[in-house]
MILUMZA-363677 format. One record per residue (C-alpha): x, y, z; residue number from 1. Coordinates in pm, 1 decimal. Last residue first. Layout:
BEGIN
+----------+----------+----------+-----+
!       xx !       yy !       zz ! pos !
+----------+----------+----------+-----+
!        X !        Y !        Z ! NUM !
...
+----------+----------+----------+-----+
***
This chain:
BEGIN
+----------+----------+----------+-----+
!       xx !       yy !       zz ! pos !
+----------+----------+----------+-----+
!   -602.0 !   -729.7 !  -2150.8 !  59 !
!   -511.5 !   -826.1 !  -1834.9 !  58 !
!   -445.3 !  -1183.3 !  -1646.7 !  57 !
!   -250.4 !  -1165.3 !  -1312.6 !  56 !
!    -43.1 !  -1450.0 !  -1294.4 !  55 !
!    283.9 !  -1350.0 !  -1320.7 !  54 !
!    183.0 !  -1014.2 !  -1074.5 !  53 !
!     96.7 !  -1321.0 !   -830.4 !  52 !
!    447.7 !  -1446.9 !   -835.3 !  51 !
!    668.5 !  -1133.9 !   -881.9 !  50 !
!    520.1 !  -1053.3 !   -551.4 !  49 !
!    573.5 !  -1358.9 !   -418.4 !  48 !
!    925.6 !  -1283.9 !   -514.2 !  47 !
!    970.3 !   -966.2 !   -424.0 !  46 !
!    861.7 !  -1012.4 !    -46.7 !  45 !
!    825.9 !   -666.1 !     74.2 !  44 !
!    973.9 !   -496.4 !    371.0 !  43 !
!   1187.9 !   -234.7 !    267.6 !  42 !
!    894.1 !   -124.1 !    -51.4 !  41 !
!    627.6 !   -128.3 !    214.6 !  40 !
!    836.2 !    118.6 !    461.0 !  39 !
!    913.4 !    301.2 !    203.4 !  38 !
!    523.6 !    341.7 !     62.7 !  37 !
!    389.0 !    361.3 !    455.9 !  36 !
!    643.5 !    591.4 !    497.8 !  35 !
!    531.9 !    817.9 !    178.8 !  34 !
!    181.8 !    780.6 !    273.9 !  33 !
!    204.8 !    920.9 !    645.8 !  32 !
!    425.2 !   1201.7 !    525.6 !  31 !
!    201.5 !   1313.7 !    242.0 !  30 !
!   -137.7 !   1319.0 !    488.6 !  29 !
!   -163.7 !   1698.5 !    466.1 !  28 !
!    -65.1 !   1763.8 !    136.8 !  27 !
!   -279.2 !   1459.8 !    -22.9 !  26 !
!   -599.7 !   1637.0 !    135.2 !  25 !
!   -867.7 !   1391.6 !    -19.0 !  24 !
!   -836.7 !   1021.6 !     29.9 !  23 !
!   -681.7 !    680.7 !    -82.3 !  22 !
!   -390.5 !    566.6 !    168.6 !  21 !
!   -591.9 !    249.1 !    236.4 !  20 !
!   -389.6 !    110.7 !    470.2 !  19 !
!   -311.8 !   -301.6 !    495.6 !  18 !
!     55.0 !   -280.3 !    489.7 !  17 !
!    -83.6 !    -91.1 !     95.1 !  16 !
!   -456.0 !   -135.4 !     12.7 !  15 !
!   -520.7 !   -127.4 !   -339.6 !  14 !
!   -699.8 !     51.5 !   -584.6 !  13 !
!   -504.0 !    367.3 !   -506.9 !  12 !
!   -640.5 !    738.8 !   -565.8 !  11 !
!   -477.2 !   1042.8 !   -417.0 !  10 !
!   -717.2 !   1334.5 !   -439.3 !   9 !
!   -500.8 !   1625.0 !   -466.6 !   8 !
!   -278.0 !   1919.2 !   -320.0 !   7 !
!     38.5 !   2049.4 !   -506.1 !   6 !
!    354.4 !   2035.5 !   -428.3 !   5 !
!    472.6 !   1685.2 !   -491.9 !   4 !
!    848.3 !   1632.0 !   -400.1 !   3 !
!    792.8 !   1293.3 !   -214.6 !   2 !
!    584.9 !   1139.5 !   -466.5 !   1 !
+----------+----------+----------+-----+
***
């Protein structure tokens, strides 16, 4: 995500440290998502993540 050029609508059906980083004008709010991304990915709990993605239920 970091090297992205191009301008979009990023999409996300899920709130990430409690930010919903979905919006028009990807370019100009890049930064801000990328930290909130690294900063998620240093602080989460694996395992209770592995936990509830064990007991999701798709087709």
């Amino acid at each position: 995500m970091e090297n992205l050029t191009c301008d979009c609508f990023f999409i996300t059906h899920h709130t990430i440290g409690d930010v919903n980083l979905t919006g028009p004008d990807f370019l100009a709010r890049k930064d801000q998502i990328v930290a909130v991304l690294q900063d998620e990915l240093a602080h989460a709990d694996m395992d209770r993540l592995a936990r509830r993605r064990a007991q999701k239920r798709t087709l």
